[in-house]
C-alpha positions in Angstrom: -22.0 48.8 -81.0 -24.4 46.2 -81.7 -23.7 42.9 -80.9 -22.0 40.4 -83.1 -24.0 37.4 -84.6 -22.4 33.9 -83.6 -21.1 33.5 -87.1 -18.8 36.9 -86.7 -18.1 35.6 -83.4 -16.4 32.5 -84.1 -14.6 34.7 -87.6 -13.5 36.9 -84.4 -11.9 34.2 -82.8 -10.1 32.6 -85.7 -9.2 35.8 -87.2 -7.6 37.0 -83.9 -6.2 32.9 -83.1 -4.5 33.2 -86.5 -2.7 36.6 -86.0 -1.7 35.1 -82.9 -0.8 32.0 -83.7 1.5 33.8 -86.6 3.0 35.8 -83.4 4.0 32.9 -81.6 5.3 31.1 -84.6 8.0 34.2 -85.0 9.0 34.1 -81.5 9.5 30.5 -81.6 11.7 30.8 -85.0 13.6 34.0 -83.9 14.1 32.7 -80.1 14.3 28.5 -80.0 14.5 27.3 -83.9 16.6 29.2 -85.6 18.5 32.2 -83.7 20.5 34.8 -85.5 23.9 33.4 -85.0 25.1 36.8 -84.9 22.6 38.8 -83.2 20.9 38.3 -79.5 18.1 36.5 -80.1 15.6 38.2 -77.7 16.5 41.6 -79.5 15.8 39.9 -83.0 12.2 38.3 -81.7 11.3 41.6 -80.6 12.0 42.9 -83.9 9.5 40.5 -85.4 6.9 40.9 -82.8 6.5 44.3 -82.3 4.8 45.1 -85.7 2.4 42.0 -84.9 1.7 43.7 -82.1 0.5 47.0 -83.1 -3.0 46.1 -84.2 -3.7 44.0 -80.9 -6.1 46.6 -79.0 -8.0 47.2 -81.7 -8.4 43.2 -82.5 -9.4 42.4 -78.9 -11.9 45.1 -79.5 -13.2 43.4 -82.7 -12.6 46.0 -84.6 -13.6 45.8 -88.6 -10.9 48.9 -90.0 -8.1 47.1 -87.6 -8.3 43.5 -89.1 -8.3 45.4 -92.2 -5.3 47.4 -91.9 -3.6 45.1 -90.0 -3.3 42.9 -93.6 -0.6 45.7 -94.9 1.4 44.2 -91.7 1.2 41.3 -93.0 2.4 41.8 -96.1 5.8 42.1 -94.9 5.6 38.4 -92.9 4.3 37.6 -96.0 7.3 39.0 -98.7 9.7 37.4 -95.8 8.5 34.1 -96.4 8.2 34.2 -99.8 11.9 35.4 -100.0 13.5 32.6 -97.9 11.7 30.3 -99.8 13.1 30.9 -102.9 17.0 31.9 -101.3 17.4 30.0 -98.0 17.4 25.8 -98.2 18.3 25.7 -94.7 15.1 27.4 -93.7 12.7 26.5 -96.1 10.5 24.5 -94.2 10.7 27.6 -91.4 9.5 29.7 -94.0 7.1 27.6 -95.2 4.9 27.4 -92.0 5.5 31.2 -92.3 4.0 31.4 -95.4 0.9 29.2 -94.5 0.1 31.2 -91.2 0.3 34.8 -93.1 -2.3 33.5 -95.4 -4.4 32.2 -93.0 -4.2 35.6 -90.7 -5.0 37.3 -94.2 -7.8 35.9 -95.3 -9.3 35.3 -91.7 -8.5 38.9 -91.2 -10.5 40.2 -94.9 -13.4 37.8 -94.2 -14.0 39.0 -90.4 -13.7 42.7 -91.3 -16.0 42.2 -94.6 -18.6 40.3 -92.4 -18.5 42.7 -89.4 -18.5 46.1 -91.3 -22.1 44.8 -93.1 -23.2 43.9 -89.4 -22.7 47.4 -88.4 -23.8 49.0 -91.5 -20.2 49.9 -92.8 -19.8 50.6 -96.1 -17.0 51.9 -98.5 -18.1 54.3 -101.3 -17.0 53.1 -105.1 -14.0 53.8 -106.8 -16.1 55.9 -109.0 -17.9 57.7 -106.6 -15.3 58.9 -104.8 -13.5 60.3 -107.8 -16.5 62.2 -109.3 -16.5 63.6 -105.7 -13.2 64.6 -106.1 -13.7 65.9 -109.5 -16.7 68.0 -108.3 -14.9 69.3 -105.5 -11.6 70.5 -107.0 -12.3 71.2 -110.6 -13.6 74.4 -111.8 -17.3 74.0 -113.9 -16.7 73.4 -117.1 -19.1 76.4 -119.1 
């Protein structure tokens, strides 16, 4: 794998600092902020983190495809926050910071993986392209 250029470097770092930093934000909210009054609160941060978690060998490993599928992980972090802001006053502010660290991990993730796919010559066929190949493929000639 050719080596990254000091610009995708530091994208690297932020991109992977942000996930983190997300990570750490749950496990403080699930485990010191606001614990589940109901449910053991080491059970409940491990429910949060493990998803987080999932992507992290591939990140470490810069990966491109990694920081891009991890974003669908982040989606549900995402619909979380979004969904206590608009039900839970008590945890508003909680959700808030959520909401700003998804979106940071999101777009850090899409601009390192757009950036490092053109570095190593990585690109994604068109829409179009891809259908017509389809087309071609599974549709009898028309005579």
């Amino acid at each position: 794998m050719p080596p990254m250029q000091p610009q995708t470097q530091y994208l690297h770092r932020f991109a992977f600092c942000a996930n983190l930093t997300l990570m750490l934000w749950v496990a403080l909210w699930q485990m010191i902020l606001s614990p589940h009054p109901h449910l053991n609160h080491w059970i409940m941060a491990a429910v949060w983190i493990i998803p987080l978690l999932l992507p992290l060998r591939g990140m470490l490993s810069a990966k491109p495809y990694t920081y891009a599928w991890s974003n669908f992980i982040l989606m549900f972090y995402f619909l979380h926050a979004l969904t206590l802001l608009t039900i839970d006053e008590g945890e508003r502010w909680l959700a808030s910071v959520e909401l700003l660290l998804v979106t940071i991990a999101f777009l850090s993730n899409i601009l390192f993986a757009r950036v490092r796919a053109k570095e190593l010559g990585i690109k994604l066929q068109r829409l179009s392209q891809v259908e017509r190949q389809e087309r071609e493929r599974f549709e009898p000639p028309k005579d």
